[in-house]
Structure formats: C-alpha cells, structure tokens
C-alpha positions as CSV (number, residue, x, y, z in Angstrom):
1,X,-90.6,-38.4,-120.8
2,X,-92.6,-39.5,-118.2
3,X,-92.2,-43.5,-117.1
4,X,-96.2,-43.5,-115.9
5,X,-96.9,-44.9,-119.2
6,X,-93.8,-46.9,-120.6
7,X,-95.1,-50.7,-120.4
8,X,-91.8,-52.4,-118.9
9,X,-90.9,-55.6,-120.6
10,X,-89.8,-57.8,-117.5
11,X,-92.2,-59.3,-114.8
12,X,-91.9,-57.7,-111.4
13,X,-89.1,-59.4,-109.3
14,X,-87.5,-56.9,-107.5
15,X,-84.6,-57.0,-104.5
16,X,-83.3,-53.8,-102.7
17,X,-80.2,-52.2,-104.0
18,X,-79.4,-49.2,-102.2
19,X,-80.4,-45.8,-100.6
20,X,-79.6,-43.3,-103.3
21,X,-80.7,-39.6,-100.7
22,X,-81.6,-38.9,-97.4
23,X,-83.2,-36.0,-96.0
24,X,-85.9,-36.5,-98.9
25,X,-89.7,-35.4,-97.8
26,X,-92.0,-38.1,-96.9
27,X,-95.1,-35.8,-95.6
28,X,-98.5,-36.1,-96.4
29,X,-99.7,-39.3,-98.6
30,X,-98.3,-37.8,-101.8
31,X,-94.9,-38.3,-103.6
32,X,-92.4,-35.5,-102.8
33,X,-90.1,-36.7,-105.4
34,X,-90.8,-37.8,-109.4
35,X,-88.2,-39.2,-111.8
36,X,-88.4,-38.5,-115.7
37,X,-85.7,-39.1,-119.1
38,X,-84.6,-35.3,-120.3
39,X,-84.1,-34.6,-124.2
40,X,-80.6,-35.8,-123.8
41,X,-81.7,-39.6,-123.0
42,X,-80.9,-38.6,-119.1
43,X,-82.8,-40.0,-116.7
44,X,-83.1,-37.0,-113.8
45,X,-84.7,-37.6,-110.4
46,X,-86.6,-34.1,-109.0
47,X,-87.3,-34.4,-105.6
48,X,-87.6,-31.9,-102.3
49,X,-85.1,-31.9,-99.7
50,X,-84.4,-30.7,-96.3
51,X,-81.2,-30.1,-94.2
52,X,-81.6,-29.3,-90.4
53,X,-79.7,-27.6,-88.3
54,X,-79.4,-28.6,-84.6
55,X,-82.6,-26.4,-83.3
56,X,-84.3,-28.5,-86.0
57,X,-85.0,-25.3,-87.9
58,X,-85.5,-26.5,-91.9
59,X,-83.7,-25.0,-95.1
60,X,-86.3,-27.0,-97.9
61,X,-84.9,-26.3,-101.1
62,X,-85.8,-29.3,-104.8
63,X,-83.0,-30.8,-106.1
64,X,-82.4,-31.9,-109.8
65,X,-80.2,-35.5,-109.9
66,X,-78.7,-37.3,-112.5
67,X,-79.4,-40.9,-111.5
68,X,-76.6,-42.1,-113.5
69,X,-74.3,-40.3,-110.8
70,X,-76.4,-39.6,-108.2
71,X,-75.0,-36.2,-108.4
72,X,-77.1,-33.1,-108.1
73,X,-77.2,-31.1,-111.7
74,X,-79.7,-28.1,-109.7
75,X,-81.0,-27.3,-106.7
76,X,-83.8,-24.6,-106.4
77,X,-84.4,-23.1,-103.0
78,X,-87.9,-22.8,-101.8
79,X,-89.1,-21.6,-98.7
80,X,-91.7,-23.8,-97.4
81,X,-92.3,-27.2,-96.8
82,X,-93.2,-29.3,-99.9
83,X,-96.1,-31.3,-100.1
84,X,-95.8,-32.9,-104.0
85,X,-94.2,-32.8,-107.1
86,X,-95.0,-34.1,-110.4
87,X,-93.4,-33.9,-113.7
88,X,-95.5,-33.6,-117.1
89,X,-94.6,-33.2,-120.8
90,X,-96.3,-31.4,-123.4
91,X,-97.1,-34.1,-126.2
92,X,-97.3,-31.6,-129.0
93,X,-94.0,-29.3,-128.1
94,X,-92.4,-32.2,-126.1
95,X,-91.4,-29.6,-123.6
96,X,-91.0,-30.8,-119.7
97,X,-92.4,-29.2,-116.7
98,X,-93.0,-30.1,-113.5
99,X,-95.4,-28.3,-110.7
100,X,-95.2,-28.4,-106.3
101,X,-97.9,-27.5,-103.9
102,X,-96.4,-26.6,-100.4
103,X,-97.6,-26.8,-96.6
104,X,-99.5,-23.5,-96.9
105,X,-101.5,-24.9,-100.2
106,X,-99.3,-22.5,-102.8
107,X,-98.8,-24.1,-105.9
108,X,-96.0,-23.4,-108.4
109,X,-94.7,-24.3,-112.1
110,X,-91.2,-24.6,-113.2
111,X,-90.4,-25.4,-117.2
112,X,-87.7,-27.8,-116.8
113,X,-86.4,-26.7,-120.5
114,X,-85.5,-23.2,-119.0
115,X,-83.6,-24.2,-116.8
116,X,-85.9,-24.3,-114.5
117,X,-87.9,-21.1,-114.6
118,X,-90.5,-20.4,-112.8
119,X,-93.8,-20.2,-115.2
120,X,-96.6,-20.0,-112.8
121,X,-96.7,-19.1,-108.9
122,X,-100.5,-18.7,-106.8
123,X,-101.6,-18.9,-103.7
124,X,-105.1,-20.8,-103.8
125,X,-108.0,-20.1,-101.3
126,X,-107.6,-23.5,-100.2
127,X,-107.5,-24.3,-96.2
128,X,-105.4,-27.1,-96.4
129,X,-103.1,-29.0,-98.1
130,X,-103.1,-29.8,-102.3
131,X,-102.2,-33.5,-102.1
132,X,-102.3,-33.3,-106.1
133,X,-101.6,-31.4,-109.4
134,X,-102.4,-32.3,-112.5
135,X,-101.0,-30.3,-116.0
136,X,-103.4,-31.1,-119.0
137,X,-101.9,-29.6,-122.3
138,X,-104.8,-29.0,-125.0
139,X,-105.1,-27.6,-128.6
140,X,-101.9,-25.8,-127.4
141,X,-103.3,-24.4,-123.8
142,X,-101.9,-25.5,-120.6
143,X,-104.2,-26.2,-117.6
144,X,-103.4,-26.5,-114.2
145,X,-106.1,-28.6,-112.2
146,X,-106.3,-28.8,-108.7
147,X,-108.1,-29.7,-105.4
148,X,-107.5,-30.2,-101.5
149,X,-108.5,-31.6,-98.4
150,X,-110.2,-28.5,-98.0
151,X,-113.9,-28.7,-97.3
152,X,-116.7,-26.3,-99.0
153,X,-113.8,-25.8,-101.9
154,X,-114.2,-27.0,-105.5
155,X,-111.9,-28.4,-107.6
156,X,-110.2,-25.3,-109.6
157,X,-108.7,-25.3,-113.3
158,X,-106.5,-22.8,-114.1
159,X,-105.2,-21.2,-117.6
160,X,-101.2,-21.3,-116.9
161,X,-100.5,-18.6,-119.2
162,X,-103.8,-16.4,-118.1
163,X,-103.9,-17.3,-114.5
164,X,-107.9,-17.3,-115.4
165,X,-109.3,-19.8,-113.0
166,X,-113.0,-21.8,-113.4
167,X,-114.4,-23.9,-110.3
168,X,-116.4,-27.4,-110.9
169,X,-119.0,-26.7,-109.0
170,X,-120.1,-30.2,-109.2
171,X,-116.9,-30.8,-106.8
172,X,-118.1,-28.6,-104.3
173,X,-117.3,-30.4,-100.7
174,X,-115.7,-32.9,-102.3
175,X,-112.6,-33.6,-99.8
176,X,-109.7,-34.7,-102.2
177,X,-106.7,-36.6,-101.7
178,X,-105.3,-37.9,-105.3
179,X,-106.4,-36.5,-109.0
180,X,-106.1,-38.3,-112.3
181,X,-107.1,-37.6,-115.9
182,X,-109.0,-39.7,-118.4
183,X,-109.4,-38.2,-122.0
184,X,-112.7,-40.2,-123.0
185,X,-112.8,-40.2,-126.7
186,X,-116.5,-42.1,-126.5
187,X,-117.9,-39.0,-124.9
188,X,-119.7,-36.0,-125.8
189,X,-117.7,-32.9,-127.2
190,X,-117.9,-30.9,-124.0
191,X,-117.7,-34.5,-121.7
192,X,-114.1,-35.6,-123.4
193,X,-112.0,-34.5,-120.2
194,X,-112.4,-36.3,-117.3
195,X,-111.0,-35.1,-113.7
196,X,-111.0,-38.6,-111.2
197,X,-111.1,-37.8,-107.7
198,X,-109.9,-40.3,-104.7
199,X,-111.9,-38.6,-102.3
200,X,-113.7,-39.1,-98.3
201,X,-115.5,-42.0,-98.8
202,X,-115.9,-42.1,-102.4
203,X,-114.5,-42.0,-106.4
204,X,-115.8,-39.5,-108.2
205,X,-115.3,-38.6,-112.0
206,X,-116.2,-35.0,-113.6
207,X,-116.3,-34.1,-116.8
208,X,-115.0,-30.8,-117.6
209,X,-116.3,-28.1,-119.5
210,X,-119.8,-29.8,-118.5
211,X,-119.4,-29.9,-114.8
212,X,-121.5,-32.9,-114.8
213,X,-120.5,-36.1,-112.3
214,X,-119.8,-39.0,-114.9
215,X,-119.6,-41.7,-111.9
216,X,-119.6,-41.9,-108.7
217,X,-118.7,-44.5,-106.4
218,X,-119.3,-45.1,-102.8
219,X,-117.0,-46.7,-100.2
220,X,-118.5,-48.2,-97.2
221,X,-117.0,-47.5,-93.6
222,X,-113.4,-46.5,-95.7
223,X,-113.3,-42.5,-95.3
224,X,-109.9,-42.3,-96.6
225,X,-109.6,-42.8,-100.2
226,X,-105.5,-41.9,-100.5
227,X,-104.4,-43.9,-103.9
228,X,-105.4,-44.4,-107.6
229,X,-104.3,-45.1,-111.0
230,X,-105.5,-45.2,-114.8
231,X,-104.5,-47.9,-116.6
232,X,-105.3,-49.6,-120.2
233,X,-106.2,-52.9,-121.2
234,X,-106.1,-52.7,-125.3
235,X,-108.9,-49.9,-126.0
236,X,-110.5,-50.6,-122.3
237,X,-109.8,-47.9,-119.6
238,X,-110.0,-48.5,-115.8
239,X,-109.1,-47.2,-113.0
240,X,-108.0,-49.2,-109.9
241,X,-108.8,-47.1,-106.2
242,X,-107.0,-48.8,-102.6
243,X,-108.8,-47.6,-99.4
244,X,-106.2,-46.9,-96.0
245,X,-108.2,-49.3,-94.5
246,X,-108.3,-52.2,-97.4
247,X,-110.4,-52.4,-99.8
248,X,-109.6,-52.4,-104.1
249,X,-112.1,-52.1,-106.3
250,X,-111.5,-51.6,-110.4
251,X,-113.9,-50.0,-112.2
252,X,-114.5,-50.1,-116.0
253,X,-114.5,-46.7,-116.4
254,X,-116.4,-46.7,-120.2
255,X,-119.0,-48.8,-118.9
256,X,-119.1,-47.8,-115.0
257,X,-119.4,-51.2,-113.4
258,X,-116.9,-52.7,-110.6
259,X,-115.2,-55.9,-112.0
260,X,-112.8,-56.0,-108.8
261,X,-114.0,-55.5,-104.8
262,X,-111.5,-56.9,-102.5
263,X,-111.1,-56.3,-98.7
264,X,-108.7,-56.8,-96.2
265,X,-109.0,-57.4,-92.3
266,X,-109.1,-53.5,-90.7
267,X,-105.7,-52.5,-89.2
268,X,-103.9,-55.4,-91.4
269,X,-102.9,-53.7,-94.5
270,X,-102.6,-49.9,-95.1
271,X,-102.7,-48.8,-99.0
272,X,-100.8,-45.6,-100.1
273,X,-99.3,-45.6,-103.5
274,X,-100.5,-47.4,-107.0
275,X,-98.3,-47.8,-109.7
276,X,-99.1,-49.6,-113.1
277,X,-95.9,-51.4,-114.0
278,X,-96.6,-53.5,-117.3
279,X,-100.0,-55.2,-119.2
280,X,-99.9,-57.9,-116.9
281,X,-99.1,-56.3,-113.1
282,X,-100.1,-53.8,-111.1
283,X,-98.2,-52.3,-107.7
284,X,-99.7,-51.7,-105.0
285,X,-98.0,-49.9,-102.1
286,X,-99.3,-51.3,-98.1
287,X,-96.9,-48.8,-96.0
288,X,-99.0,-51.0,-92.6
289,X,-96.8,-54.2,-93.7
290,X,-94.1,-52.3,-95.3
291,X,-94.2,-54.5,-98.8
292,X,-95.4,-53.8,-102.2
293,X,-98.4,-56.2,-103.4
294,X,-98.3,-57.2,-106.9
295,X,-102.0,-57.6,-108.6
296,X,-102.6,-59.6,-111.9
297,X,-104.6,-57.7,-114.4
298,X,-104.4,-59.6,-117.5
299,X,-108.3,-60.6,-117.6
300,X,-111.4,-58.4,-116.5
301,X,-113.2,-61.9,-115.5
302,X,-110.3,-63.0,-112.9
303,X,-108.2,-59.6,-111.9
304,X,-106.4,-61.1,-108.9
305,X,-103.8,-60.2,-106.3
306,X,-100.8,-62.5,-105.9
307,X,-99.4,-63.9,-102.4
308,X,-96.4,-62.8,-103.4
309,X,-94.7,-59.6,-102.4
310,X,-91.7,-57.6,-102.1
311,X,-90.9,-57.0,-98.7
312,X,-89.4,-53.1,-99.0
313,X,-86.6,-51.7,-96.4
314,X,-88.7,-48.4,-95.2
315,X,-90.3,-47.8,-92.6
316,X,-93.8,-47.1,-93.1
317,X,-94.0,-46.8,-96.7
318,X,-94.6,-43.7,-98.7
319,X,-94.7,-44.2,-101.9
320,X,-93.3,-46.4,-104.9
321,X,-92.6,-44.8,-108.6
322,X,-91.6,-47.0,-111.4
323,X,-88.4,-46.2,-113.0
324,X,-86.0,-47.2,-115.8
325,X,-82.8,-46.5,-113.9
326,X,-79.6,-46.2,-116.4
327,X,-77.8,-48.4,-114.7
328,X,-80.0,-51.2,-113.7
329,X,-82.7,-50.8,-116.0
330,X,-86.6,-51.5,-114.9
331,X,-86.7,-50.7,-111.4
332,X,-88.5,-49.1,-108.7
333,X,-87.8,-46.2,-105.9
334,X,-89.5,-46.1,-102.8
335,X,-89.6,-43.5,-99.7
336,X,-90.7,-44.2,-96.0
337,X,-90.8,-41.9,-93.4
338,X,-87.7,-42.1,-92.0
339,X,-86.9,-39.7,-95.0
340,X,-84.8,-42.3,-97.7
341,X,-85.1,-43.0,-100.8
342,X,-84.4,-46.4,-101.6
343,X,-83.6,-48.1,-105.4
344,X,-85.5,-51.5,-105.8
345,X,-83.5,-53.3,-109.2
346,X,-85.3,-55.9,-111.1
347,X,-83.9,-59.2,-109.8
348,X,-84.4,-60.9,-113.6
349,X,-83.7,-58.8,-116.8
350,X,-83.7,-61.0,-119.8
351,X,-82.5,-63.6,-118.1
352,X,-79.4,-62.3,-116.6
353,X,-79.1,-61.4,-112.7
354,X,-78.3,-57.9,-111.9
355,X,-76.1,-57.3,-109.8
C-alpha cells in the first residue's frame, strides 16, 4: 500500500527526529527513495544507495528497510547511478511493484511479491535522464509510462508483459520533468486516461488512447516546471504545479480554469517536491530556504498558503514523502543533498506529544 493517498488524520506539526541512512541518492529533482506497508502490515522503506571507496569510485546497489528496525531486509545491486524510484500496487491483484530509471535513461521493474524479481528491463532511446515513471494497471494489463528531459522524444507507454511500446505524438518536444495520472471518469471512452506533464514552461495533460492535449497551461518566464501533485476535494480533482523559481497555480482539472496563481520574489524560494498530506493541507517542499510550506486547501474560493513552516535539517532540500512510520505514526522523510535521510515525527498525535 502506497501512503500517496491515505488522508492522515492529524494536522501537520512536525519536529525533526532523527537521520535514519546516509549515503542515500539525492540527484536529479526526483525522489531516489519511496516508502510503502507490505502484505504483512510492514512498513518497508526502498531507496538507492551508494558506498565510496577512497578514489571516490561508486558501488550503487537499492536497499529494502524495515523502518520498524531500520535494518535492511534486501539489498539489490545495480550498476549505475539511480535517478528514481517509485512503488505502485496493483488494485485488482494487490500485488506491489516498484520501477527505477538510471543515469543512462534505462528503466527497470522489480515485483516486490517475488522477492524482488526483475519483470521488466529496457533501454529507452531517450538522451537524457527519466525524472519519472508511472505503472497504470488496467482491465488486468500493466503499463509502463514514461518521458525525459530529452528533446524531439515523446512520451512512450509500454505493455510490461509485451514490451510493445506506443508514442503520444501529441508529446512530441515536450521536455518532461514529473508525470502523474488522472483517470477522468467524465470523459470520453478513449479520453478516460490522463498522462499530466510538469514540463519547460508549461502543464500539459494528454489523454491516452486519443493522443489529444486535454489542457495546456503556460508559465510565464518559469522554464522549469520540477513538481506536481493530484489531489481530491470530494468528487473535484486538481492538480497543484510549483515553478523553481515561485510560482503555484491549482488548476480544476474537470473544468480547466486556475483557482490558485501565487508568486514569489525570483531567487527567494526554490520549489521541488509536493506532497498531499490530508483534506485540509498540502506540502510544499522550498529546497532555496530549506523548509517545507504548508498550503490550506479546504475551499476552492480562498486556497491559501500559511506563514507557517517547518524549518527542515538538509541542506538544500530534495524531496519530502509522507509516511506512517510504525513507531511514531504520521510523519514525514526528507533527503537534501548532503545524501541523508532524515524522519520528521508529528509533534501532536491525538493530543499526546511524541517523543
């Protein structure tokens, strides 16, 4: 089970706890580490690891921990440097996966329920790096979908068991730093699945068999769009999109229009990393100040972002992921570039300090 979509019960409030590994990957503006609960009611951290020697030569390998121990349960040797990794589960089978791209744009699949055995292994055509993979499981197929920074590519979706591959041509150019997935139930039979792309200087949606662009949205003088997330509001889907340079926006995504625009002072903030923590709040990762921003979302008319913030040990940022941590329950783990992971506890669990 992934914790993307588990609406935590407690109001943001977090203090730092402790460094739980070292040596974790912090390249690119994508998460080298994802955290999900196995069948067993484990909760198992995945995340890619380095150990150098003294010619600063690199032996990468993806380690498996139980975060009630902090013990490693599997490590998996790989041989180049890894640029992401995200965990999915099949809805219908309930069986858990999780897929890596590395430096030289390869991308592959283990199935977490085989002990880790390798399903799928390519080598795209890309030029440069995947910062994103998505698995979307349907009437019993498994899709791989993925793009790149890569120019004059398209987005690709693959058949995991086939390996047949299709390219949205509508994506062509399109220079792509995070994907996400909207299943519109509203649309047309072949415009249900919807690819979102944070890409240069714009969002833009695709719906997939069509290959026809749903939306697209324009960012003024921001040519790095690095960070997105879906999130519900009852029946209502948006999707919130943070520029490097400052700017939110929240778009409805049913009924296309903006009902957020924010923008911050150039070289003041820096926005990587969006997590949706409840109904009410929003995190929003600024690696520039080295804090997380909270944002209210519990009405369209008056989204707003709080002056309040949690002030976070890294340095510089990575990335925050949204956890429910054995131990100290509704929490958050963050990773800068000095190559730590770090365990933010909720300050105020029903009531009680956690300690």
């Amino acid at each position: 089970m992934s914790f993307d979509e588990v609406m935590f019960k407690a109001n943001p409030n977090f203090k730092f706890k402790e460094v739980i590994r070292e040596n974790t990957e912090a390249l690119g503006n994508q998460s080298q580490f994802d955290v999900y609960k196995n069948k067993k009611g484990e909760v198992i951290l995945i995340c890619a690891n380095f150990v150098s020697d003294e010619a600063y030569k690199k032996d990468h390998h993806i380690c498996l921990i139980n975060l009630s121990t902090n013990k490693e349960i599997k490590t998996i040797p790989y041989c180049e440097r890894i640029m992401s990794i995200k965990y999915f589960q099949d809805p219908s089978t309930k069986k858990d996966y999780f897929v890596i791209s590395d430096f030289n744009a390869n991308i592959v699949i283990y199935d977490l329920d085989e002990d880790c055995k390798k399903i799928f292994d390519i080598e795209t055509q890309y030029e440069s790096f995947i910062y994103k993979n998505l698995i979307v499981f349907d009437q019993g197929k498994k899709y791989l979908i993925t793009s790149s920074l890569s120019e004059n590519c398209c987005t690709m979706i693959y058949d995991i068991d086939t390996q047949d591959s299709k390219a949205l041509t509508s994506t062509t150019d399109l220079v792509t730093f995070n994907l996400d997935y909207w299943y519109n139930e509203k649309g047309e039979e072949n415009e249900k699945h919807n690819i979102i792309h944070c890409a240069k200087g714009k969002l833009v949606v695709v719906t997939y068999p069509a290959d026809n662009v749903y939306l697209e949205e324009e960012i003024d003088d921001e040519p790095y769009l690095q960070s997105g997330a879906l999130f519900k509001k009852g029946e209502v889907a948006y999707y919130i999109f943070a520029c490097t340079f400052g700017t939110v926006k929240v778009v409805n995504l049913e009924t296309k229009d903006i009902v957020f625009n924010i923008s911050h002072e150039e070289g003041k903030v820096h926005f990587l990393g969006i997590t949706w923590w409840n109904e009410h709040y929003i995190l929003i990762n600024d690696c520039q100040q080295n804090q997380v921003v909270i944002m209210n979302i519990d009405n369209e008319d008056n989204f707003k972002i709080h002056g309040k913030a949690l002030r976070t040990e890294d340095y510089f940022n990575k990335k925050i992921k949204k956890v429910d941590h054995p131990k100290y329950g509704e929490s958050i783990l963050t990773i800068g570039v000095d190559w730590k992971l770090r365990l933010y506890i909720n300050r105020d669990i029903a009531g009680k300090e956690v300690e």
